[in-house]
VMD Tcl script that builds the backbone (N, CA, C; Angstrom):
set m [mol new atoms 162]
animate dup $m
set s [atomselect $m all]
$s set {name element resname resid chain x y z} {
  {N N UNK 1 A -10.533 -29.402 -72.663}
  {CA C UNK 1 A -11.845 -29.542 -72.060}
  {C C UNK 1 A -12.364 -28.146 -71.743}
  {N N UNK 2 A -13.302 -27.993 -72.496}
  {CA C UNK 2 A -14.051 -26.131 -72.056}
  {C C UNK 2 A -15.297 -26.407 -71.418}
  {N N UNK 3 A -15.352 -25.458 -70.628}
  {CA C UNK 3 A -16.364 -24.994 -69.685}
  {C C UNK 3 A -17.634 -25.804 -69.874}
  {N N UNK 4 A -18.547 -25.666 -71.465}
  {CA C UNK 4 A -19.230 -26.144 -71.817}
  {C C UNK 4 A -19.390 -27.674 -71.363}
  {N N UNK 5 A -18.679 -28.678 -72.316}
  {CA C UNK 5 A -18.376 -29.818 -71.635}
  {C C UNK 5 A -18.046 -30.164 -70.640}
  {N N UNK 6 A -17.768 -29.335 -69.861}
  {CA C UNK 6 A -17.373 -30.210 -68.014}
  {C C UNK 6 A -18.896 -30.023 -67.691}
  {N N UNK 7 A -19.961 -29.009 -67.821}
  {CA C UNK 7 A -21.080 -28.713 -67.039}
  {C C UNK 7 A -22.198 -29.719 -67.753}
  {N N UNK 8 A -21.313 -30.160 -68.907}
  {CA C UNK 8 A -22.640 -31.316 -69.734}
  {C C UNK 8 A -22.294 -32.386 -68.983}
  {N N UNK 9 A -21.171 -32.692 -68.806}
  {CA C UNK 9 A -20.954 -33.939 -68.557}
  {C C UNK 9 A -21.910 -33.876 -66.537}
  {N N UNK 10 A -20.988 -32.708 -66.077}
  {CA C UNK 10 A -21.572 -33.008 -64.429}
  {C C UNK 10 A -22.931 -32.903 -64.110}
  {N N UNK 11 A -23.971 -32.387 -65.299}
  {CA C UNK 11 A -25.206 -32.686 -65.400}
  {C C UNK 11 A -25.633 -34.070 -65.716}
  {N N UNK 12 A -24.961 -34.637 -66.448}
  {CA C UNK 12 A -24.946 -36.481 -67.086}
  {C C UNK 12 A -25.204 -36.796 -65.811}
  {N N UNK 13 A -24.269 -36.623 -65.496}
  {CA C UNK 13 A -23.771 -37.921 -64.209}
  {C C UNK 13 A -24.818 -37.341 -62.853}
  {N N UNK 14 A -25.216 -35.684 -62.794}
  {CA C UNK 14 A -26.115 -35.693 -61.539}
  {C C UNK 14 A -27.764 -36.602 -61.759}
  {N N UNK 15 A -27.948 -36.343 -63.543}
  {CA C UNK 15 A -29.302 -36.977 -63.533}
  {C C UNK 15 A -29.150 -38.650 -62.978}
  {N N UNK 16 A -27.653 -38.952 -63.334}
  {CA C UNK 16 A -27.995 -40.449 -63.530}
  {C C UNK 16 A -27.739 -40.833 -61.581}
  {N N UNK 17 A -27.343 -39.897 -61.043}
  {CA C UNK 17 A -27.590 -40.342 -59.469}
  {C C UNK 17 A -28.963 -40.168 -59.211}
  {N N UNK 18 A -29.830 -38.595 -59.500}
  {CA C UNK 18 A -31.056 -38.828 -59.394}
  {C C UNK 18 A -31.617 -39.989 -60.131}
  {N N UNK 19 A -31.673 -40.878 -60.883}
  {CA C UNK 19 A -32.115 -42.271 -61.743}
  {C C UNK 19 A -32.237 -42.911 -60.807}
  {N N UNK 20 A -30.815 -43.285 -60.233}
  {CA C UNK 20 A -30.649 -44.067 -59.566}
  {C C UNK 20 A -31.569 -43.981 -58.253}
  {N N UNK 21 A -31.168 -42.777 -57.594}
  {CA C UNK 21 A -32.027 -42.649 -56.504}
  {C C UNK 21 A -33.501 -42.999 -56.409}
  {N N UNK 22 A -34.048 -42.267 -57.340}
  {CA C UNK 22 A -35.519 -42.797 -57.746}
  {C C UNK 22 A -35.665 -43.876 -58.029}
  {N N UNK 23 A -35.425 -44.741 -58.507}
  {CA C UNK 23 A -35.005 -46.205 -59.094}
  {C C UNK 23 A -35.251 -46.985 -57.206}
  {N N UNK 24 A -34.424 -46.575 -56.446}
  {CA C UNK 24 A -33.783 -47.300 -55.225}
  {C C UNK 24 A -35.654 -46.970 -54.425}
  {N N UNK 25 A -36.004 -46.140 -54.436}
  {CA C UNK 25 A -37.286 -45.165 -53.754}
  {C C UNK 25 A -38.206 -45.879 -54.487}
  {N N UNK 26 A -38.593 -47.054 -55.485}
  {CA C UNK 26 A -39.539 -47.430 -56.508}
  {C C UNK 26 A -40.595 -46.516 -57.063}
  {N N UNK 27 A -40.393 -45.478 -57.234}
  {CA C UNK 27 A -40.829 -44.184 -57.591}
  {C C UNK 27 A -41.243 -45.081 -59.116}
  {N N UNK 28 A -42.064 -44.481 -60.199}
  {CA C UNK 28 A -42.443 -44.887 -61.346}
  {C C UNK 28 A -41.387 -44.771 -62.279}
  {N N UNK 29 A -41.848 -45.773 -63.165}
  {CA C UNK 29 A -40.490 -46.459 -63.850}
  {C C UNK 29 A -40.748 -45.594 -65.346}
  {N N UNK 30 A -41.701 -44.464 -65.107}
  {CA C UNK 30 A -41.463 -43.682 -66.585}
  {C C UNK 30 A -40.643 -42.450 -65.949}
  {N N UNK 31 A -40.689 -42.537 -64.671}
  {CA C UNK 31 A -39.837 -41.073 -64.314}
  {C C UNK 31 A -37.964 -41.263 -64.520}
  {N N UNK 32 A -38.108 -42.815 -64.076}
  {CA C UNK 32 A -36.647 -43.230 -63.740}
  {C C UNK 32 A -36.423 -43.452 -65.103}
  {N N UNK 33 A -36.676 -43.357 -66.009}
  {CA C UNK 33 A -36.499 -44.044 -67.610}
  {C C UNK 33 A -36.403 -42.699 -68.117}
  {N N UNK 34 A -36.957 -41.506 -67.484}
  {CA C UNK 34 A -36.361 -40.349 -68.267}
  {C C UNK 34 A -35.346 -39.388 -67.871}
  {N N UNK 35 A -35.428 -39.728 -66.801}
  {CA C UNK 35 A -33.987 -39.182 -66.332}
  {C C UNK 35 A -33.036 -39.956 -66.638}
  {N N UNK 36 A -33.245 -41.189 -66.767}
  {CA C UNK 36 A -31.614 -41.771 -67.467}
  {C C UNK 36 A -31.581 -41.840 -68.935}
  {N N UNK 37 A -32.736 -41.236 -69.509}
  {CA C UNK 37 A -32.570 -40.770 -71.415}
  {C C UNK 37 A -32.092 -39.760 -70.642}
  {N N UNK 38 A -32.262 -38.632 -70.333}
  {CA C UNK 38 A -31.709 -37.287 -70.019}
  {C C UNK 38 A -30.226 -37.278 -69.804}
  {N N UNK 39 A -29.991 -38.259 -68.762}
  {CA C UNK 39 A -28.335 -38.044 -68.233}
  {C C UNK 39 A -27.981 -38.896 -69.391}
  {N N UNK 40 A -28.428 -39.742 -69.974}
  {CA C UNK 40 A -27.417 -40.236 -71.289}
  {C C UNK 40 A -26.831 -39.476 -72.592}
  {N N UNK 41 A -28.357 -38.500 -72.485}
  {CA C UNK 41 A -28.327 -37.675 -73.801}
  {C C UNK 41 A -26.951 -36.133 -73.178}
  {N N UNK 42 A -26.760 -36.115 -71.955}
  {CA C UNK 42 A -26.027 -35.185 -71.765}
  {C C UNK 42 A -24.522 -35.461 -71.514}
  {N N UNK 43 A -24.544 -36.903 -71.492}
  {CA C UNK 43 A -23.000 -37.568 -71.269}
  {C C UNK 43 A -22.546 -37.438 -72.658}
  {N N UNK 44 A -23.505 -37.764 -73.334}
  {CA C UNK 44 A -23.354 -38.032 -75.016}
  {C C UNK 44 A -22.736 -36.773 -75.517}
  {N N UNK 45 A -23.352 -35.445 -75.331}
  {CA C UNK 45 A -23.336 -34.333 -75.723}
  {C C UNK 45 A -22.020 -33.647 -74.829}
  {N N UNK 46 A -21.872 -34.345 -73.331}
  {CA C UNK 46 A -20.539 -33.756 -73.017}
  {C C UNK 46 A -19.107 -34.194 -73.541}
  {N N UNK 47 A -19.730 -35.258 -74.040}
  {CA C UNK 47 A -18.132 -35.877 -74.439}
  {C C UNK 47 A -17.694 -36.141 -76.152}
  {N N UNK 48 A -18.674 -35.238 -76.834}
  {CA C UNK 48 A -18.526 -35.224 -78.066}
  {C C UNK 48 A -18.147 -33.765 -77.849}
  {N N UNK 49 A -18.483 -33.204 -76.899}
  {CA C UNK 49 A -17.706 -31.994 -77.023}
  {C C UNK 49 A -16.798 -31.653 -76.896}
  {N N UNK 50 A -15.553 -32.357 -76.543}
  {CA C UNK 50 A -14.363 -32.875 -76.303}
  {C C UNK 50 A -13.542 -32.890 -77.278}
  {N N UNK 51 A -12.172 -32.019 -77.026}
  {CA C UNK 51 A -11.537 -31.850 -78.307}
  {C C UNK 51 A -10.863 -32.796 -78.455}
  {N N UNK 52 A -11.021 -33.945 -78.270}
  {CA C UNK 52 A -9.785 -34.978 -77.887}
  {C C UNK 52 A -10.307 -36.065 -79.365}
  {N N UNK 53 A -11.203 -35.411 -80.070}
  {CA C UNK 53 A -11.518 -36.652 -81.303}
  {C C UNK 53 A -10.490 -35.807 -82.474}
  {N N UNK 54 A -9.908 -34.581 -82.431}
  {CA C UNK 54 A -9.033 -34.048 -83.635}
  {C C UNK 54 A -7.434 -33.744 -83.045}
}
mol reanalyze $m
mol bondsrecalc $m
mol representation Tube
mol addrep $m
């Protein structure tokens, strides 16, 4: 696990608490819909970065 991927992944997971949070606050549902494309697209990208597929 390198540097890179731990900071993708702990970005994933901070957007998807901000999601959530906003989500809980009924804040608009295009804000909360892009922060959880965002934290998905960075979970995605942290864990393909992961040497654990070779």
């Amino acid at each position: 696990m390198n540097g890179l991927s731990t900071l993708l992944i702990f970005v994933g997971l901070f957007l998807a608490g901000g999601a959530v949070s906003f989500w809980k606050q009924k804040l608009p549902t295009g804000v909360v819909v892009l922060l959880g494309i965002c934290s998905a697209m960075a979970l995605l990208a942290g864990v393909l970065r992961l040497d654990v597929w070779e």
